[in-house]
C-alpha positions as CSV (number, residue, x, y, z in Angstrom):
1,X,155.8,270.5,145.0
2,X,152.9,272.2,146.6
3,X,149.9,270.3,148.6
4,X,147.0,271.7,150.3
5,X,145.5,270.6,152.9
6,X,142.9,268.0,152.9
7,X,139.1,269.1,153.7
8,X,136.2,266.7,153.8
9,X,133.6,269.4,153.2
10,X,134.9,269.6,149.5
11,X,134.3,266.0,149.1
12,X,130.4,266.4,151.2
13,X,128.6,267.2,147.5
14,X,125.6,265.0,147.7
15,X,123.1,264.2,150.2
16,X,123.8,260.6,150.1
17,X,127.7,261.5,150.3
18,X,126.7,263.8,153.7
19,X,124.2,260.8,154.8
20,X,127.1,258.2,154.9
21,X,130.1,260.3,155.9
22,X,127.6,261.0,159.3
23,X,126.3,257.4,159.9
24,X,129.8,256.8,159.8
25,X,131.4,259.1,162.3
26,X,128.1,258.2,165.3
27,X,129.1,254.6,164.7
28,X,132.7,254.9,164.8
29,X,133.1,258.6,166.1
30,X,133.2,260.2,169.8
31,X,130.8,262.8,170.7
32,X,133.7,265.2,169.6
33,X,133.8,263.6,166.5
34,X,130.1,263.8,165.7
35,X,130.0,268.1,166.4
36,X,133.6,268.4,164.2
37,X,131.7,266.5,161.6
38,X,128.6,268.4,161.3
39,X,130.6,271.1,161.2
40,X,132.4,269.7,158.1
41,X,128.7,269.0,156.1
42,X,127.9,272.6,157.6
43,X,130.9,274.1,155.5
44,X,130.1,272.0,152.8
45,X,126.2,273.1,152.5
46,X,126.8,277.0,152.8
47,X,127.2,278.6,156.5
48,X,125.4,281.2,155.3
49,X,122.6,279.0,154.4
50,X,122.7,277.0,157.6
51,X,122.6,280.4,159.5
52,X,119.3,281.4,157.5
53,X,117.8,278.5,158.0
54,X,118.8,278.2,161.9
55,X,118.2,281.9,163.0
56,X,121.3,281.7,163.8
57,X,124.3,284.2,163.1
58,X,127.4,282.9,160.9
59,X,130.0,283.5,164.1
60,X,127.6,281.9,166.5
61,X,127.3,278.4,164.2
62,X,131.8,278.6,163.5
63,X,131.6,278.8,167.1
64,X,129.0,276.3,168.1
65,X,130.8,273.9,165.6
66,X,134.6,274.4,166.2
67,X,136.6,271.7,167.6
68,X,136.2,271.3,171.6
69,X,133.1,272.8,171.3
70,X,130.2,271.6,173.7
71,X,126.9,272.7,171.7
72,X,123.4,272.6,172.7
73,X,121.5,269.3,171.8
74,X,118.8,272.6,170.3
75,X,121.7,273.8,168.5
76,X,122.8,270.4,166.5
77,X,118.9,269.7,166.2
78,X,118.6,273.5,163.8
79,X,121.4,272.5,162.2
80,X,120.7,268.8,161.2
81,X,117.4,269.7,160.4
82,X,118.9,272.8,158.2
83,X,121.3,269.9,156.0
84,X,118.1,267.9,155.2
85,X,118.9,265.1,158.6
86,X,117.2,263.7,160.9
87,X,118.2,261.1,164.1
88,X,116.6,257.8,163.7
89,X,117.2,255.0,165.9
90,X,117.1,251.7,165.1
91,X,117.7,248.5,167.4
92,X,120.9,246.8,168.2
93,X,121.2,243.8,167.6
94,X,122.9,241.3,169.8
C-alpha cells in the first residue's frame, strides 16, 4: 500500500480555510510554529505569486519560511499582506 505524505497547504484552498488554520496556530502555536505555518498558506497561495507580490525572489521567501528560520517582522508583514491577512488585536479577557 502506498501513502504520501500529509501537507496542509493542499488542504489551505479558501480564504476562510487559511484564516482559521492561522488564528489557530498564534493561539496554540510557538513563534516557530507561526513562520512554518505561513509558510504552509505561502505554498498553498502560489510562491510565485507571493514572490510578485513581495518583491521578493522565490529562494529568498523558501528560505525566509523554512523551518528554524528567524524572519524579519518586514518580511512576514509582505507576506501576510500578499495572502489577503492582516494582524488584529483584540483584548484578553480575564
Amino acid at each position: 500500500m502506498d501513502t504520501s505524505k500529509f501537507d496542509i497547504a493542499d488542504y489551505l484552498d479558501s480564504n476562510e480555510m487559511i484564516a482559521e488554520y492561522l488564528n489557530a496556530v498564534l493561539e496554540e502555536g510557538s513563534d516557530t510554529d507561526v513562520i512554518t505555518a505561513i509558510g504552509h498558506i505561502a505554498k498553498a497561495v502560489g510562491m510565485t505569486k507571493i514572490a510578485e507580490e513581495t518583491g521578493m525572489s522565490r529562494p529568498s521567501l523558501y528560505k525566509a519560511l523554512s523551518d528554524g528560520a528567524k524572519p524579519q517582522f518586514e518580511t512576514i508583514m509582505k507576506v501576510l499582506r500578499a495572502i489577503g491577512g492582516q494582524i488584529r488585536i483584540s483584548p484578553v479577557s480575564a
